[in-house]
C-alpha positions as CSV (number, residue, x, y, z in Angstrom):
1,X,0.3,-0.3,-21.9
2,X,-1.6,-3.2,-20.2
3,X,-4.0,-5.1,-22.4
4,X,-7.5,-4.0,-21.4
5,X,-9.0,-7.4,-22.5
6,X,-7.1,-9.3,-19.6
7,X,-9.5,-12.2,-18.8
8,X,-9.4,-12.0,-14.9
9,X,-10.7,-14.9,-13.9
10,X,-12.1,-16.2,-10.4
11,X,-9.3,-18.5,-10.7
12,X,-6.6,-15.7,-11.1
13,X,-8.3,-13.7,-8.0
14,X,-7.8,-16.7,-6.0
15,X,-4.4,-17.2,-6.8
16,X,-3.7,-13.7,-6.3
17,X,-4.9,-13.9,-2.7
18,X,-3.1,-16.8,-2.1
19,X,0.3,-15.3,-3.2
20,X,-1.1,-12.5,-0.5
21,X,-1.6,-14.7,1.8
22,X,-5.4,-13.3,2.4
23,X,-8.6,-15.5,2.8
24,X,-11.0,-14.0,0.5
25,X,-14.7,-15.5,0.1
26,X,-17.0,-15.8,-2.7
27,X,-18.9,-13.0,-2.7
28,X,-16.1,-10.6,-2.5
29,X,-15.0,-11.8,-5.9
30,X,-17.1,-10.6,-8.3
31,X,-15.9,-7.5,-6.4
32,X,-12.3,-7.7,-7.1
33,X,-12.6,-8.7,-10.7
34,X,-14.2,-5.1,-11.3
35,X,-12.0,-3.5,-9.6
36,X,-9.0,-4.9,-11.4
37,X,-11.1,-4.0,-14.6
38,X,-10.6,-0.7,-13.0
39,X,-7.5,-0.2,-12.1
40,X,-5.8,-1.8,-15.8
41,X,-8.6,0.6,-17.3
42,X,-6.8,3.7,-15.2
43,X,-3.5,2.5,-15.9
44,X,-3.8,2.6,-19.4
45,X,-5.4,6.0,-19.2
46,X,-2.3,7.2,-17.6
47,X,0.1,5.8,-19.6
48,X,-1.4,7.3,-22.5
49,X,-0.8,11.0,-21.7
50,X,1.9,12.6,-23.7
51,X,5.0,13.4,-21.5
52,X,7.6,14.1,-24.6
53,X,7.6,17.8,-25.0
54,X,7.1,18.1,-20.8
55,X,10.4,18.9,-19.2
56,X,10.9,17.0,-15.6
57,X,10.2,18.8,-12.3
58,X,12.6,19.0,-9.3
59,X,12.4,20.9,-6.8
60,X,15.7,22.9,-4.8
61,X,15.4,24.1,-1.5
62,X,17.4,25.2,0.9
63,X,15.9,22.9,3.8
64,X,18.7,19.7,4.7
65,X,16.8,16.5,6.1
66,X,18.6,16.0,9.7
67,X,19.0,12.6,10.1
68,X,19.2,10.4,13.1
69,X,22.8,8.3,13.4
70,X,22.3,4.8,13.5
71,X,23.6,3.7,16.5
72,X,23.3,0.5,18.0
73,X,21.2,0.3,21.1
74,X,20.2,-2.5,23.5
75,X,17.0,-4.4,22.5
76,X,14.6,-7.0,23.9
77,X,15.6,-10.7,23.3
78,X,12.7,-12.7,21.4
79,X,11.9,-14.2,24.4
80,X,10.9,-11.4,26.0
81,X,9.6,-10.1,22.9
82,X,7.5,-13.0,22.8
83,X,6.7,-13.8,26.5
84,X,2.9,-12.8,26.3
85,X,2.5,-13.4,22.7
86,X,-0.7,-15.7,22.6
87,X,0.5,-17.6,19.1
88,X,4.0,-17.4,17.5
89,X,5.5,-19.2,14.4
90,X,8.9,-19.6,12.8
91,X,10.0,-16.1,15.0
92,X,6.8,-14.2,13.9
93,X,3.3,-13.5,15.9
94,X,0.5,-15.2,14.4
95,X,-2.4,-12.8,13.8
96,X,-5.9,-14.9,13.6
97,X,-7.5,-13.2,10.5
């Protein structure tokens, strides 16, 4: 059960979106910290249903998932990949957010 008195901070928000790597401005704070409220309010709320006396669920059919060999195939090169690419870094496209 997660502790539903978690102080989450403006400080914790923007260390969260900088592990995320995701520019987030001021007023979208206030925001977030209510919706974390939320979510570790909901999270409690399901781990405090009582599961002991319910039995687990599978399901057998009679339906196979056909999967697809992996085979190797010819691909682009990253220079191709990358020949109208307007920004790229380190091997990845840069996406302007």
């Amino acid at each position: 059960m997660l502790d539903e008195n978690v102080d989450i901070t403006r400080e914790k928000i923007l260390d969260l979106a900088k592990l995320a790597k995701i520019r987030i401005s001021e007023d979208e704070i206030t925001g977030i910290i209510s919706q974390m409220g939320n979510i570790i309010k909901f999270v409690n709320q399901i781990s405090n249903v009582e599961t002991h006396e319910t039995s687990e669920l599978y399901f057998k059919t009679k339906i196979s998932t056909h999967l697809k060999d992996d085979n190797k195939e010819i691909s682009l090169s990253q220079d191709d990949i990358f020949k109208n690419c307007a920004e790229k870094e380190n091997g990845f496209f840069v996406v302007k957010i």
